[in-house]
MARFI-364475 format. One line per field, with one value per residue: residue number from 1; x, y, z of N, C-alpha, C in turn. Coordinates in Angstrom, 2 decimals. Example, Ala and Ser with C-alpha at 12.3 -4.5 7.8 and 13.67 -1.06 7.14 Angstrom:
<recs>
pos <- c(1:2)
nx <- c(13.19:12.85)
ny <- c(-5.69:-2.25)
nz <- c(7.80:7.08)
cax <- c(12.30:13.67)
cay <- c(-4.50:-1.06)
caz <- c(7.80:7.14)
cx <- c(13.20:12.90)
cy <- c(-3.30:0.03)
cz <- c(7.80:7.87)
</recs>
This chain:
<recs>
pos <- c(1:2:3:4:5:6:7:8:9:10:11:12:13:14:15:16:17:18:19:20:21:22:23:24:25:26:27:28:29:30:31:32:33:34:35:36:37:38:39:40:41:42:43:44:45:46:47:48:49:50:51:52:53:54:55:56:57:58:59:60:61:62:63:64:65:66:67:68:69:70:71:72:73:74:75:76:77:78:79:80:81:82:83:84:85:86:87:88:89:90:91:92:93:94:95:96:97:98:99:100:101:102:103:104:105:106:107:108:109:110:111:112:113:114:115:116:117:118:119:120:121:122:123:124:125:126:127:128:129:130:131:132:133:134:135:136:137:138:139:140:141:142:143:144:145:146:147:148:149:150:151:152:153:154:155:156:157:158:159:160:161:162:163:164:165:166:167:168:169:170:171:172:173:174:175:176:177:178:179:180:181:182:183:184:185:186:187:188:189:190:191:192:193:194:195:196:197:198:199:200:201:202:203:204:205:206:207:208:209:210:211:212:213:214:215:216:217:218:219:220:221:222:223:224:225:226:227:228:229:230:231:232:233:234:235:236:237:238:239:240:241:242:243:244:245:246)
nx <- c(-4.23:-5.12:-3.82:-4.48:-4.35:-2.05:-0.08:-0.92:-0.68:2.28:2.86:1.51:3.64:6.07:5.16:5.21:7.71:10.20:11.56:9.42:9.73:12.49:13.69:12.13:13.82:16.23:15.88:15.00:17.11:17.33:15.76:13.51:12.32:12.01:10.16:8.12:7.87:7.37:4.89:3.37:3.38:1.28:-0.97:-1.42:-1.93:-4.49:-5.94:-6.95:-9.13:-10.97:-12.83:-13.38:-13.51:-10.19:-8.68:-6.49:-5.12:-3.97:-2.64:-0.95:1.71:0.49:2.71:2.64:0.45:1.56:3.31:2.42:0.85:3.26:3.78:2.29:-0.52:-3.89:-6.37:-9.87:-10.66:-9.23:-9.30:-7.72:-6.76:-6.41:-5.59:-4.03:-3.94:-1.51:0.04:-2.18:-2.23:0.09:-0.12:0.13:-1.08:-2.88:-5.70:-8.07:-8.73:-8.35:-9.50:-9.19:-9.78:-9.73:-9.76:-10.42:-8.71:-10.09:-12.83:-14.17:-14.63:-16.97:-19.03:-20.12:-19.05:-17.80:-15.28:-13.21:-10.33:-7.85:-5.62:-2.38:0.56:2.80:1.26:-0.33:0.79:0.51:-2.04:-4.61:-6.58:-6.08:-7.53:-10.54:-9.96:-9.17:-11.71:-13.81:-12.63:-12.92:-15.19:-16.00:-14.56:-15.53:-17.04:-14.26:-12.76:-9.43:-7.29:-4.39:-0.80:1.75:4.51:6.17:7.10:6.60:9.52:9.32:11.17:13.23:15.75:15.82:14.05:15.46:17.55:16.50:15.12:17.19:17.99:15.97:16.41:19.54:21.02:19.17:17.96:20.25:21.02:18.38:18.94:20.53:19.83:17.05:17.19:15.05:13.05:13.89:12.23:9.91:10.16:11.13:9.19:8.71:9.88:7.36:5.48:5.75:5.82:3.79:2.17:1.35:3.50:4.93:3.47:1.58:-0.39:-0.19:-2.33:-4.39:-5.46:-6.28:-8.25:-9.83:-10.41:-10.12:-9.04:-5.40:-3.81:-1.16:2.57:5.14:8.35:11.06:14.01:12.93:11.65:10.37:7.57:5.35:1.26:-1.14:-4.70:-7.51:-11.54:-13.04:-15.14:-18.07:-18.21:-18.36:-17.48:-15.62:-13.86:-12.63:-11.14:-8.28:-8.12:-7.72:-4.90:-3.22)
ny <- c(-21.41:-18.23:-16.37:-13.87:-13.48:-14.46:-12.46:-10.08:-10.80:-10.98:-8.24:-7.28:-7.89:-7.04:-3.84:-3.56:-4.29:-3.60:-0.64:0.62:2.47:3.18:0.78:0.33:1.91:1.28:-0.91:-0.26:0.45:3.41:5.17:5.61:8.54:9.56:8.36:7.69:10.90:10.98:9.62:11.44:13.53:12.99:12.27:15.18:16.08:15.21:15.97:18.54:18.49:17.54:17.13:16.21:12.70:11.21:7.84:6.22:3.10:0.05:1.11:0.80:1.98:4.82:6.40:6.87:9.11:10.40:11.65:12.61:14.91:16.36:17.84:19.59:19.25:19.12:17.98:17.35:15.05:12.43:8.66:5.89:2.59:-0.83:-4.18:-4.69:-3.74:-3.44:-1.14:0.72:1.82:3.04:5.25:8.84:11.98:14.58:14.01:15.22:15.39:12.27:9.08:6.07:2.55:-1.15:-3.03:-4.94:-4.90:-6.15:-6.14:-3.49:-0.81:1.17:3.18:3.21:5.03:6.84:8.04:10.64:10.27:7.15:6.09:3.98:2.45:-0.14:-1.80:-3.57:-5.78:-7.39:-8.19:-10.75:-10.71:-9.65:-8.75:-8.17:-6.66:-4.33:-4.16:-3.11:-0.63:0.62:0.84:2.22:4.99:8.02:8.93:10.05:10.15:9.10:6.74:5.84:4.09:3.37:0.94:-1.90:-4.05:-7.76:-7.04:-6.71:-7.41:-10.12:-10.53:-8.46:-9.51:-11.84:-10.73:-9.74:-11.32:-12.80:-10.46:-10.23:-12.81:-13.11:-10.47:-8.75:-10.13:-10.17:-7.15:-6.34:-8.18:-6.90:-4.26:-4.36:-7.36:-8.77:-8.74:-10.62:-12.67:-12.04:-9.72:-11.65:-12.97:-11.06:-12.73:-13.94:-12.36:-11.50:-13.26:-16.30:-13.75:-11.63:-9.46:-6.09:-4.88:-6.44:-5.68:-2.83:-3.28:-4.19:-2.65:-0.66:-1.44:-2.58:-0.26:2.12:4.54:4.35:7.31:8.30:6.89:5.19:3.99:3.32:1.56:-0.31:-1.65:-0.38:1.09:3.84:4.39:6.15:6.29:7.32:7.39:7.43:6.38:4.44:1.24:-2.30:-4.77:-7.34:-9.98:-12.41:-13.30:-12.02:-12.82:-15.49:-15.25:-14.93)
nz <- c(8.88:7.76:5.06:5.14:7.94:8.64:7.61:9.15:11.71:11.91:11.31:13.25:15.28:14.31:14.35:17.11:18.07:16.94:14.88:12.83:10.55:10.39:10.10:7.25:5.90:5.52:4.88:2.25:1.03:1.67:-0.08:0.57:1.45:-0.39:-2.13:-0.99:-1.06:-3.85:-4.52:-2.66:-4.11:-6.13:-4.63:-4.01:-5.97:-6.76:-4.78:-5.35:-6.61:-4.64:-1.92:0.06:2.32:3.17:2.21:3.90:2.87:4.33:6.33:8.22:10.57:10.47:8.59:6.01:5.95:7.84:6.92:5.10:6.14:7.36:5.39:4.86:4.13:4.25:5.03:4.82:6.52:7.08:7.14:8.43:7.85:8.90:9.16:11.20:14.52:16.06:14.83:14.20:16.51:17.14:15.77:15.58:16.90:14.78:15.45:15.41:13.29:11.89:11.68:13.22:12.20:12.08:9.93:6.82:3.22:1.55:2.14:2.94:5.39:4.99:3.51:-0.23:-2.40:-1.12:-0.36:-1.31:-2.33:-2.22:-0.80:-0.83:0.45:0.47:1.28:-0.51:-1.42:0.61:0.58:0.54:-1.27:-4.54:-6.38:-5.70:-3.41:-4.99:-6.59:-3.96:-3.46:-5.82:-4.83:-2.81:-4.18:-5.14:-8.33:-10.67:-8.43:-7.04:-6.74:-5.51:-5.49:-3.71:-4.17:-3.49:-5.74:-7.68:-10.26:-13.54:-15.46:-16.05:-14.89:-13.32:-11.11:-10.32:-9.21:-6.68:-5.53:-4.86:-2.84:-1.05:-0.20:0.93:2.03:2.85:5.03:6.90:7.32:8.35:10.63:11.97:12.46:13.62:15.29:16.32:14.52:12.79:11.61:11.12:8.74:7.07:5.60:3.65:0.79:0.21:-0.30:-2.76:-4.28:-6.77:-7.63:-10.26:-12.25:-12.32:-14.71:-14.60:-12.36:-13.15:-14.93:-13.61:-11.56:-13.76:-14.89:-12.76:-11.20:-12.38:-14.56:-15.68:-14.99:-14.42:-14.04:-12.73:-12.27:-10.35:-10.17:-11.16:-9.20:-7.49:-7.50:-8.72:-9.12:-10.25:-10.08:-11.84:-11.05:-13.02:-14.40:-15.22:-14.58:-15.73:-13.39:-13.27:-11.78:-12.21:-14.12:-13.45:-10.99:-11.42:-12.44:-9.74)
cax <- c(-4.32:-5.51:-3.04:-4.24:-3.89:-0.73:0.38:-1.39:0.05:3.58:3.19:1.60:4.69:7.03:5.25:5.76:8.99:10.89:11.43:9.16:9.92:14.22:14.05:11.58:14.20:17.07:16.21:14.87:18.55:17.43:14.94:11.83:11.50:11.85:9.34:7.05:7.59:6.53:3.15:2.70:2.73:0.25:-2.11:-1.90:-2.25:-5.86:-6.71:-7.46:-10.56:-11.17:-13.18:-14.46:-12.70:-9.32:-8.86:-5.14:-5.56:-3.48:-2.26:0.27:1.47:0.53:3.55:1.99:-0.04:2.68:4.26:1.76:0.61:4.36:3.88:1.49:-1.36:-5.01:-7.72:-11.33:-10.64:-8.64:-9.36:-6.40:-7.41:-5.03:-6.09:-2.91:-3.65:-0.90:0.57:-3.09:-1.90:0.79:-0.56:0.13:-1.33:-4.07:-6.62:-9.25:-9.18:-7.92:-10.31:-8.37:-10.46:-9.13:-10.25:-9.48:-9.02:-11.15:-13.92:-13.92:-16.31:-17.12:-19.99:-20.29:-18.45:-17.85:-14.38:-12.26:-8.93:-7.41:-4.17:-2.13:2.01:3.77:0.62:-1.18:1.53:-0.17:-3.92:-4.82:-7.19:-6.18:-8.88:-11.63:-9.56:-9.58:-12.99:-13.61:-11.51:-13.36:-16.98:-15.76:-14.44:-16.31:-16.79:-13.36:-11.84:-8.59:-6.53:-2.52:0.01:3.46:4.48:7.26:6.70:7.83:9.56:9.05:12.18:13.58:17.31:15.64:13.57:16.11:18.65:15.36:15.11:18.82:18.50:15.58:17.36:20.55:21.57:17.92:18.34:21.79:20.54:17.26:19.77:21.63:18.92:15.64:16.78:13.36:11.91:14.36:11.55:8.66:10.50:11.40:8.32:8.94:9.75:6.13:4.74:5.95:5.22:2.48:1.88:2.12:4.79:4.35:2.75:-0.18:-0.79:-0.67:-3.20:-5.37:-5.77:-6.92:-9.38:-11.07:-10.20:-10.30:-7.99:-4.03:-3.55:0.15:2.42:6.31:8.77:11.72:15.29:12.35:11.16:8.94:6.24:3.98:0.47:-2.53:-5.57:-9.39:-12.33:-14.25:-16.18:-18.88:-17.81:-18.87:-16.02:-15.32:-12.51:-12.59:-10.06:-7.35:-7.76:-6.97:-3.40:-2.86)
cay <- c(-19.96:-17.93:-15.54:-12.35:-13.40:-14.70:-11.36:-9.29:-11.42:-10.69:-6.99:-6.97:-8.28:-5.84:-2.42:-3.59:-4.62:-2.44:0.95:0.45:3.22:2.90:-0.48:0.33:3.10:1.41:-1.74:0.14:1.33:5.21:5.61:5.82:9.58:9.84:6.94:8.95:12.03:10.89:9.40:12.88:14.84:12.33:12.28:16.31:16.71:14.77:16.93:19.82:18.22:16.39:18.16:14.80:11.46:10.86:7.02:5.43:1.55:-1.07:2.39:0.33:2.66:5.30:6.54:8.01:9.85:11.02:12.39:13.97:16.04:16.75:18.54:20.60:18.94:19.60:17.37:17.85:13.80:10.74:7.18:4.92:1.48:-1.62:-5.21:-4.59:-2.87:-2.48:-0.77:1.89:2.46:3.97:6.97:10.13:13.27:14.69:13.23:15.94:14.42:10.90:7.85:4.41:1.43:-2.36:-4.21:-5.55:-4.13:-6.93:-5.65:-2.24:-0.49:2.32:3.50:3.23:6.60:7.85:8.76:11.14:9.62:6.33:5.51:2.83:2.72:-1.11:-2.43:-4.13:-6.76:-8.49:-8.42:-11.85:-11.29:-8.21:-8.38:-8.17:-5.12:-3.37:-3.91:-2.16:0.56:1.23:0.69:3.46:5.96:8.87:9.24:11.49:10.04:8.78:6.02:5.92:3.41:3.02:-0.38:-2.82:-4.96:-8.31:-6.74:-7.33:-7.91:-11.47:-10.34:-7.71:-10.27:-12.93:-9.84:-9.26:-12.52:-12.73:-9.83:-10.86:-14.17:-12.67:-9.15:-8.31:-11.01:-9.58:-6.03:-6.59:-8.78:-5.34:-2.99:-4.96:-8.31:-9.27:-8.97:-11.02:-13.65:-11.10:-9.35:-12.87:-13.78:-10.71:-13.17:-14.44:-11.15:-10.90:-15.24:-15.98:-12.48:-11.19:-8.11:-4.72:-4.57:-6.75:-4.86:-1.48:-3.73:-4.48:-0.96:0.10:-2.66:-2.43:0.77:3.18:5.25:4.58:8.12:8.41:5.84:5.62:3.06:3.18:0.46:-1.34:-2.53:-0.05:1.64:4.90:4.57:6.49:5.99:8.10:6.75:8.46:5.50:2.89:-0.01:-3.58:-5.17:-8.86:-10.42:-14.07:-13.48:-11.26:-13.95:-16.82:-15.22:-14.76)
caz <- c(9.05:6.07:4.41:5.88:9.30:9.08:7.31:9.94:12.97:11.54:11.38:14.73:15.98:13.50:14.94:18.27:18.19:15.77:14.62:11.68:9.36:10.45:9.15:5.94:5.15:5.72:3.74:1.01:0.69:1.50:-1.15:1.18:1.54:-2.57:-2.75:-0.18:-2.29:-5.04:-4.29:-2.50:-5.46:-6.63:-3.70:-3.29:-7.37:-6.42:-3.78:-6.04:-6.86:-3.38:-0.96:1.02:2.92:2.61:2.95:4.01:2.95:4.98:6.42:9.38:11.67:9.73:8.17:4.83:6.40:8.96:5.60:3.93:7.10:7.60:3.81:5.07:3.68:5.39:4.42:5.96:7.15:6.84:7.49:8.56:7.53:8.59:10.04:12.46:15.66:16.84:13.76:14.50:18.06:17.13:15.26:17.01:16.11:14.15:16.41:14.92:11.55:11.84:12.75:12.84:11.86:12.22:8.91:6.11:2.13:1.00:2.84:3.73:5.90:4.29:2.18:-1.33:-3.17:-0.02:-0.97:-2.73:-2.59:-1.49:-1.31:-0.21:0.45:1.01:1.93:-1.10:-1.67:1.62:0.53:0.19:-2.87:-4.94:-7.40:-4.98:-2.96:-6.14:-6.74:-3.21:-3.60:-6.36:-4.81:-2.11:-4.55:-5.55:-9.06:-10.34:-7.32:-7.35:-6.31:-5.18:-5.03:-3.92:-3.74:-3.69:-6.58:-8.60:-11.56:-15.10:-16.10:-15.21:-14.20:-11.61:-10.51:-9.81:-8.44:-6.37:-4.72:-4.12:-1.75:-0.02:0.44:2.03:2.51:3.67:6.54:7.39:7.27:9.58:12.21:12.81:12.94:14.66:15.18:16.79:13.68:11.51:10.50:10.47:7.75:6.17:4.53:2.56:-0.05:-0.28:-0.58:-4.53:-4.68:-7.25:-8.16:-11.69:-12.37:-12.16:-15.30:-14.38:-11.09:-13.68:-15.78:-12.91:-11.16:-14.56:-15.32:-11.77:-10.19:-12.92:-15.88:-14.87:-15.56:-14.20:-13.87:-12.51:-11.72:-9.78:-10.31:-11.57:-8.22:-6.95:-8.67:-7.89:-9.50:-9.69:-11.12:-11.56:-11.54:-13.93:-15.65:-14.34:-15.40:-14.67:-13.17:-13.58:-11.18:-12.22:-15.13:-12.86:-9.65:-11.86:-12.49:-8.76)
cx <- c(-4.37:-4.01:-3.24:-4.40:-2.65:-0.21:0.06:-0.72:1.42:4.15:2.66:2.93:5.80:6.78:5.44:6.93:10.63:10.81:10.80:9.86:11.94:14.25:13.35:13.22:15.74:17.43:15.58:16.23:18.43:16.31:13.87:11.43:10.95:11.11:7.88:6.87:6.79:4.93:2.57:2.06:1.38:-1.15:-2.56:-2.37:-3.92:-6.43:-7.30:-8.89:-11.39:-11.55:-13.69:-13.69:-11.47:-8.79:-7.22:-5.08:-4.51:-1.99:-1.35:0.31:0.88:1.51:3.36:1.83:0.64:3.02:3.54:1.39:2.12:5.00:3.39:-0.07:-2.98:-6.11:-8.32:-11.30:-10.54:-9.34:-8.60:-7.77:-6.44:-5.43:-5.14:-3.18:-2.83:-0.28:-0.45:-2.96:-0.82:1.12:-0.95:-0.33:-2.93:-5.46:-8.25:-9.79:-8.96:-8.64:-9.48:-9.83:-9.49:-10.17:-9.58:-9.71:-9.62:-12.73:-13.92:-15.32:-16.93:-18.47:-19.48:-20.34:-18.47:-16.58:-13.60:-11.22:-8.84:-6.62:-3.42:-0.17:2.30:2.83:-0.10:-0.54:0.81:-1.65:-4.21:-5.34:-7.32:-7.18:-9.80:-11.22:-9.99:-10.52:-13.82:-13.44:-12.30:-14.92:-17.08:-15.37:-15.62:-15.78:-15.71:-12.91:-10.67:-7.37:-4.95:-1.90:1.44:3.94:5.97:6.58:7.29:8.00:9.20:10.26:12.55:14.52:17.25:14.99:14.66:16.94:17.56:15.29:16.49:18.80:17.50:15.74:18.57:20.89:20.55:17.75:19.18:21.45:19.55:18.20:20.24:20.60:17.96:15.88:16.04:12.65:12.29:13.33:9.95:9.03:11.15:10.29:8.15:8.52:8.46:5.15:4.92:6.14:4.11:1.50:2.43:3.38:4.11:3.62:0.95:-0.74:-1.29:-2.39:-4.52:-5.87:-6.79:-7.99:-10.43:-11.54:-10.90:-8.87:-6.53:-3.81:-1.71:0.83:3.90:6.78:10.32:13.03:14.15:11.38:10.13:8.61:5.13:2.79:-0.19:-3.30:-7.03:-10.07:-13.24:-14.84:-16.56:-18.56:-18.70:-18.01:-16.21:-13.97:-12.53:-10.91:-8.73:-6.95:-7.43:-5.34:-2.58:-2.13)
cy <- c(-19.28:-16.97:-14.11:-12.16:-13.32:-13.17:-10.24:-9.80:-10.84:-9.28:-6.93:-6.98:-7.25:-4.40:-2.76:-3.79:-4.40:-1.09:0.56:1.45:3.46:1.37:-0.54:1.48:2.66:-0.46:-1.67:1.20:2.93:5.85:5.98:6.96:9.62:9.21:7.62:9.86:12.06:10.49:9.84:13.80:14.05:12.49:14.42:16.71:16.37:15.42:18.05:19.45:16.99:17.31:16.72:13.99:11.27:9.19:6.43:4.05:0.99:0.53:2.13:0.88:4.12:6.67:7.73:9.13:10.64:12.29:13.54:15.43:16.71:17.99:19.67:20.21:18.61:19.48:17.58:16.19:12.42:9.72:6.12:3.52:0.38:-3.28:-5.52:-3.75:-2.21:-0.95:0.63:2.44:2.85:5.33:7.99:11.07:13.10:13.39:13.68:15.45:13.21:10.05:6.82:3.27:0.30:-3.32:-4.48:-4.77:-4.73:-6.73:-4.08:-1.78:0.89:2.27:3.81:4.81:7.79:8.70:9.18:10.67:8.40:6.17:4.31:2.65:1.02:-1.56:-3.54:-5.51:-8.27:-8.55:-9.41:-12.16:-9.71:-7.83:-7.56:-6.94:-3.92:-2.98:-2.79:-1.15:1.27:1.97:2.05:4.80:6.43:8.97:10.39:10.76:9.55:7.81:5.97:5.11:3.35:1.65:-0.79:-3.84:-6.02:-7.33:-7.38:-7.80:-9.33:-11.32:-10.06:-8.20:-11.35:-11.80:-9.69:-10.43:-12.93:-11.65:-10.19:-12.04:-14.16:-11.33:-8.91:-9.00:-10.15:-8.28:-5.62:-7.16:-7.56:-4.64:-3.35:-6.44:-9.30:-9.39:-9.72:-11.99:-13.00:-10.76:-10.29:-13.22:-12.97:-11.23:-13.69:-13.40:-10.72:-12.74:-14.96:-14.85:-12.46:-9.73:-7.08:-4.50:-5.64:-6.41:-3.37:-1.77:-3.65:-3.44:-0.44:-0.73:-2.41:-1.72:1.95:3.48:5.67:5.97:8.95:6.76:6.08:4.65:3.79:1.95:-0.55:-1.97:-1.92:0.65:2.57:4.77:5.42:6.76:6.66:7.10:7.57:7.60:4.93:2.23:-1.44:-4.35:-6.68:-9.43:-11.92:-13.92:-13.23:-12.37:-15.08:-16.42:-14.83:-16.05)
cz <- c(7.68:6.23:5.30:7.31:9.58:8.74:8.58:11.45:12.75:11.09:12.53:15.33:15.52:14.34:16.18:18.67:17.74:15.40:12.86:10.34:9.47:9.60:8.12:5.18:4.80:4.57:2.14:0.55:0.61:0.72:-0.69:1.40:-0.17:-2.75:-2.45:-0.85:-3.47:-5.22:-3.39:-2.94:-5.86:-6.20:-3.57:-4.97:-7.39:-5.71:-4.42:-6.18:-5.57:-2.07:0.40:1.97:2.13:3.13:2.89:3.95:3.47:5.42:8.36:10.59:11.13:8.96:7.26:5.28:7.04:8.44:5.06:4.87:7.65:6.49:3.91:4.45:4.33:4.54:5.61:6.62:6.24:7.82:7.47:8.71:7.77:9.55:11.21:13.33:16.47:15.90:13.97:15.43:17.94:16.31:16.32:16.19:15.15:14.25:15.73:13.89:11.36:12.35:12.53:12.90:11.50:11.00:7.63:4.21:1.31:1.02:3.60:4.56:6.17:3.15:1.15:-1.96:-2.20:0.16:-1.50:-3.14:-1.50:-1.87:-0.27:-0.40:1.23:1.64:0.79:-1.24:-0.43:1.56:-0.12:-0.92:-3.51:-5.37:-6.43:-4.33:-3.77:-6.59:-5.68:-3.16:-4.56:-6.14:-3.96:-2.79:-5.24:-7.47:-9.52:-9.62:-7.64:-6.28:-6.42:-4.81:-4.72:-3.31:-4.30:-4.76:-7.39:-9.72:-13.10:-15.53:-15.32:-14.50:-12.71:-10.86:-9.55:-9.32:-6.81:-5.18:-4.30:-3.07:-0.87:0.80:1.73:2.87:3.34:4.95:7.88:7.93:8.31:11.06:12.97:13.32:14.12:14.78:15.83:15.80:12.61:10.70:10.30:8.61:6.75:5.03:3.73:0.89:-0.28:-0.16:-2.24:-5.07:-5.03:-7.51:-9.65:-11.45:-12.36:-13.46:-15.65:-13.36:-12.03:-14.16:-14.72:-12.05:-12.74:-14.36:-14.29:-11.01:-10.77:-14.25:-15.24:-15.84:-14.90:-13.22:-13.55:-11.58:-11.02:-9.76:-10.09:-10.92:-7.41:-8.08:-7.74:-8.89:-9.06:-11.10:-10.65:-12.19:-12.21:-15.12:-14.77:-15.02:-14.23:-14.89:-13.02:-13.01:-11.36:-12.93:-14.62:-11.66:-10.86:-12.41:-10.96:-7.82)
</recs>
């Protein structure tokens, strides 16, 4: 079974079976509106110059989105993007502007600079081949456009790394048993969502390189991280060098 099945099987099973965003909020120790917040300002500081598609990548149940229209925020049309169905069937609301599409961020299916912003929240960590996403991401944005991340990430430092893997080891177990424990071994493989990845500063590295200009950048007790990045250069992008550190 490739990688982004299994990942996609194991959030099928999570939105059906769990209160997704009670157990994101509750094992990100609280931090998840502030996390949300922040790669709000990001996404609505882009909007100023974003009259077009707004695209939600590996966009779950769609949560983000939930958020940002909860802000008051009134784009001419989003695109929830997530190879989990069930995770798309449970978007309520803004029916007028919202299409759901079932694929993948390797392959999107979307025309070429079709649009203004994409962003992406606790989803990239499961995209089987970043490079190649990134490449994407970029092939869809509009020149100017601008890309958004908020992600769980390995750290750079070694300590917060190994503190890092100590909680996904135990507490995070413990923690999931109470809340959803239907989903205790969904939310297990966790740990191989930040396996064979570089640190947050080769994820910064690699947004720039294939996306566009990391023009704001912001970490969090190390472990998450809000990016965003414009594309305002053609470049000719080269993913050999970036997949061989994956």
């Amino acid at each position: 079974m490739s990688i982004t099945r299994f990942f996609r099987d194991a959030m099928n099973r999570v939105f059906a079976y769990s209160n997704y965003d009670l157990v994101n909020n509750v094992i990100t120790l609280h931090l998840l509106p502030r996390l949300r917040y922040w790669a709000s300002l990001e996404i609505m500081k882009s909007l100023r110059d974003c009259d077009g598609v707004l695209v939600d990548l590996g966009a779950g149940d769609g949560s983000m989105t939930k958020y940002l229209l909860k802000l008051g925020v009134k784009p001419r049309s989003i695109v929830l993007i997530d190879p989990a169905v069930n995770g798309l069937l449970m978007m309520r609301g803004g029916s007028e502007i919202i299409d759901k599409v079932v694929a993948i961020g390797e392959m999107l299916p979307l025309r070429s600079s079709s649009a203004c912003i994409v962003y992406t929240a606790f989803a990239l960590r499961q995209f089987s081949n970043k490079p190649l996403a990134m490449v994407e991401v970029h092939r869809v944005l509009r020149r100017y456009g601008s890309f958004i991340v908020l992600e769980f990430w390995r750290p750079d430092a070694v300590l917060i790394h190994a503190l890092l893997l100590y909680y996904l080891t135990l507490p995070l177990p413990l923690l999931v048993s109470i809340i959803a424990p239907r989903s205790i071994r969904e939310y297990s493989v966790m740990r191989l969502t930040i396996k064979n990845i570089g640190p947050i500063s080769w994820l910064r590295d690699l947004i720039d390189k294939l996306v566009g200009d990391v023009v704001s950048f912001r970490k969090y007790i190390g472990i998450f991280v809000v990016i965003r990045a414009r594309n305002i250069r053609d470049a000719h992008l080269r993913i050999n060098s970036p997949e061989s550190k994956l």
